[in-house]
C-alpha positions as CSV (number, residue, x, y, z in Angstrom):
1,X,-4.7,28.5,-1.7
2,X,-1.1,29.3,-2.5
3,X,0.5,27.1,-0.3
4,X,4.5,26.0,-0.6
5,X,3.4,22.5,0.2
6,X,2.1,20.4,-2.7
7,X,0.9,17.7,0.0
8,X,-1.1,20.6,1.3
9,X,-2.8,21.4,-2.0
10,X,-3.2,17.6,-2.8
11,X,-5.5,16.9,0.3
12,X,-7.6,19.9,0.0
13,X,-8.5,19.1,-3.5
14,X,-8.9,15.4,-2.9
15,X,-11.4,16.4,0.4
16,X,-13.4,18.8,-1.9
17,X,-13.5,16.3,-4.2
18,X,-15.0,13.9,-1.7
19,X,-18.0,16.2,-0.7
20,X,-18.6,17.4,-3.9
21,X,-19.1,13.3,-4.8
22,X,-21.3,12.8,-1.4
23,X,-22.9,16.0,-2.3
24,X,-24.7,14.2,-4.6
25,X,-27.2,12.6,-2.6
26,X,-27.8,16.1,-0.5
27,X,-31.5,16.1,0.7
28,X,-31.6,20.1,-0.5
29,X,-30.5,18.9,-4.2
30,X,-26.8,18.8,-5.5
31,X,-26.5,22.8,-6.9
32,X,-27.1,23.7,-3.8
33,X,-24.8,21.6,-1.7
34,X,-22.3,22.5,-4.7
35,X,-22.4,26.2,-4.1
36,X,-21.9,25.7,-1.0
37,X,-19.3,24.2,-0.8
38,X,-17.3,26.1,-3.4
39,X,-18.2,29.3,-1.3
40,X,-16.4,27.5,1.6
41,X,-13.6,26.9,0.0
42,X,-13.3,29.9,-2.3
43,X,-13.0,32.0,1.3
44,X,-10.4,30.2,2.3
45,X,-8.6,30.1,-0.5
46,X,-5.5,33.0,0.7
47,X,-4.6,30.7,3.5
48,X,-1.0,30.3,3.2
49,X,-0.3,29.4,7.3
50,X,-0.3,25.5,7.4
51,X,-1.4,25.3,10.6
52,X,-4.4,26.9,9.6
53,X,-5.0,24.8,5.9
54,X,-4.2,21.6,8.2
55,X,-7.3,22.9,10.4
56,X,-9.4,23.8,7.7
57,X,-8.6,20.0,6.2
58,X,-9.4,18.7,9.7
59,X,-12.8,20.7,9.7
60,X,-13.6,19.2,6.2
61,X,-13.2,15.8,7.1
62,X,-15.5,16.2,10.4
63,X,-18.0,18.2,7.9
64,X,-17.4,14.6,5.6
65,X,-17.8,12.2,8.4
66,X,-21.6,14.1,9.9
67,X,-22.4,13.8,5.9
68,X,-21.5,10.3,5.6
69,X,-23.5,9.9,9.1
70,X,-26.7,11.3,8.2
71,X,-26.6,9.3,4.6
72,X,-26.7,6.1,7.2
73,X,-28.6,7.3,9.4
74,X,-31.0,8.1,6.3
75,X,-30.7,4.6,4.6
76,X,-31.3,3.1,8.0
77,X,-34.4,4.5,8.6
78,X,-35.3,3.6,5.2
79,X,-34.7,-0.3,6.0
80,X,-36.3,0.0,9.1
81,X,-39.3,1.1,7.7
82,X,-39.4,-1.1,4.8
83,X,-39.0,-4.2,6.9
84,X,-40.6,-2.9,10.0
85,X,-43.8,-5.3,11.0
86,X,-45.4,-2.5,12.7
């Protein structure tokens, strides 16, 4: 990304950060979620329109939030389970 904006650059790198962390529990293991994710990234990397980087920082915070999601959704289950009477 060579973007004028510093802000810009600052919040995509802090958003990859923060999927590369939640990556980390991934159900498919953390290389692959890793890969991933940097191949996501890597293609976008010759946005230079901010529009389009603010849309792409939008999209990896809804991507973030359906992680985060199924990680509760996961640990739910798990409780329910564990403590179910059935």
């Amino acid at each position: 990304m060579t973007s004028t904006n510093p802000a810009l650059r600052h919040q995509v790198i802090r958003i990859y950060k923060d999927l590369l962390y939640l990556g980390r529990e991934y159900p498919q293991g953390y290389d692959f979620f890793r890969t991933r994710l940097h191949r996501a990234f890597a293609s976008q990397k010759n946005l230079t329109d901010e529009k389009k980087i603010r849309k792409g920082i939008e999209r990896a915070e809804f991507v973030k939030k359906e992680i985060e999601a199924l990680y509760y959704l996961k640990r739910y289950r798990t409780l329910r389970q564990r403590y179910d009477k059935s």
